[in-house]
C-alpha positions, 0 to 999 in steps of 0.5 A: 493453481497456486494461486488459489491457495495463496488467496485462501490464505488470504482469506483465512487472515482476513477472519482470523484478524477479526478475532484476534485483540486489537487496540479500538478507538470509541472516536473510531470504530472502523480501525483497530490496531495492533504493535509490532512484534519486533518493535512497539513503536510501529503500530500497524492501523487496520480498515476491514472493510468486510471483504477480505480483498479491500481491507487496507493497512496504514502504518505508524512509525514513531521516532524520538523527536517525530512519526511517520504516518504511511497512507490514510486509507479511505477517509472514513471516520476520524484518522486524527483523533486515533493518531493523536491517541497513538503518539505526542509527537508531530505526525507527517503523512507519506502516500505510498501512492495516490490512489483512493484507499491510500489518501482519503483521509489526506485532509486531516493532516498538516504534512502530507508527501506523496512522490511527485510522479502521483500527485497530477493523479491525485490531482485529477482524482480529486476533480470527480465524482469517480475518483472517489474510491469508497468500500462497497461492503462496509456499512456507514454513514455519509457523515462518517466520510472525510471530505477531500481536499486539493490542500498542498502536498510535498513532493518526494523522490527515489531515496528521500529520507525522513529522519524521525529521531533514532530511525530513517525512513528511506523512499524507495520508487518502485512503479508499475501499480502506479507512476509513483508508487514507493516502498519505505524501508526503516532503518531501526527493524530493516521493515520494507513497509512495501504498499501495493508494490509486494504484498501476500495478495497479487499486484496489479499492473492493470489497465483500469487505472488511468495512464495519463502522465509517466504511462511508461512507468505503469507497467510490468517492464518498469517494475521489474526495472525497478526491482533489478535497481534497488535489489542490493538494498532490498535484498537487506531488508529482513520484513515486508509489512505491506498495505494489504494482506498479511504482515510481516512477509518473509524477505522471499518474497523480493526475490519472488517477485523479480521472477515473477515480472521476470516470466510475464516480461519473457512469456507474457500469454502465460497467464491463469484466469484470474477470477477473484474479484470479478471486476479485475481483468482475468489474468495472473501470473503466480511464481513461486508466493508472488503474483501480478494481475495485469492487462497485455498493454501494461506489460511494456 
């Protein structure tokens, strides 16, 4: 099964960048970083969570006159203090989407954007105990877990812009994994910093995640959608740096990932056992380096 293969690849990152040199922090020790390889002003954030599938990426993205922080991850241990290590310059932070292991650390930030279509869902995950996501492999302490907070945050849109100074970040909405999920794209590398939506591991269009407003946009019909809109403007991006899995993906997987939703949309019972993680719903499909994880009532 490709599949397969290409999680193996995933797992073989995953010990690899345990060993290689990063930028460590002693006011935290749960995140290292690395440059860009193409630009020393993106600086990629590294959360290992011990387990391969939920070690999550954040991205800095640095300017002339301001910085553009891309999700804050679990909210365990001091995010600020490394930012503040990083650049002199006022930070925003851009949600790629609401869910936990991209805002835990929402509340030690001024400026936080999420697009306006997940912020009643991170609303209401932050009214209970289970929307709380937390690494279950990870050892730390309560003391090290940032506090939520209900503070404000800006609502954003499709093609919104952030100019940083000598670079424009631009908004692409891109649902299925959640109503308002959102890809970036830098105008300075042509990087798609692409969130959950694209990434080296599958994309998932599942039924565990709440559908309560915009449930029409939390399938694989949308996402396709929303592929097939943007695709003259993704197709001249030359990087995708995602927030889970490997950096630096080929621009393939793009147009990968359009046949991918593509098959499921014309065959959707065609679908492989999906036995990763055994919590997740068991079905996936593959096509080419692209895969989606996704439940039958999530497809239309």
């Amino acid at each position: 099964m490709r599949w397969k293969e290409l999680m193996q690849q995933q797992d073989d990152f995953a010990a690899e960048i345990r060993k290689q040199d990063a930028i460590k922090f002693s006011s935290n020790p749960f995140i290292k970083a690395f440059c860009n390889r193409l630009d020393p002003n993106i600086i990629h954030l590294y959360f290992d969570d011990g387990n391969s599938g939920g070690s999550v990426w954040m991205h800095l993205i640095c300017g002339e006159c301001g910085a553009l922080l891309l999700d804050t991850g679990y909210g365990i241990g001091n995010l600020k203090s490394v930012i503040e290590q990083l650049t002199d310059k006022p930070v925003s932070v851009f949600n790629t989407h609401w869910h936990g292991d991209h805002t835990g650390g929402n509340s030690q930030f001024e400026n936080v954007y999420m697009h306006e279509f997940d912020i009643p869902y991170w609303k209401e995950s932050l009214s209970c105990e289970a929307g709380r996501m937390l690494p279950t492999t990870l050892a730390f302490s309560q003391d090290a877990v940032i506090p939520l907070s209900d503070k404000f945050v800006r609502a954003v849109h499709d093609e919104m812009t952030f100019n940083l100074g000598g670079r424009i970040e631009t908004i692409v909405h891109m649902p299925g994994h959640s109503a308002g999920n959102c890809m970036v794209i830098d105008s300075k590398t042509e990087i798609l910093f692409s969130g959950d939506a694209i990434l080296s591991t599958p994309t998932l269009v599942i039924d565990g995640f709440p559908a309560v407003d915009h449930a029409e946009l939390l399938t694989v019909e949308a996402f396709h959608t929303a592929l097939v809109q943007h695709m003259k403007q993704l197709n001249k991006v030359k990087w995708l740096c995602p927030s889970h899995g490997r950096l630096m993906l080929s621009n393939k997987y793009v147009s990968a990932m359009q046949h991918c939703t593509e098959e499921i949309l014309k065959a959707p019972d065609k679908w492989e056992r999906y036995d990763y993680i055994p919590s997740l719903p068991g079905m996936i499909r593959c096509v080419d380096d692209a895969m989606i994880v996704y439940t039958l009532n999530r497809v239309h």
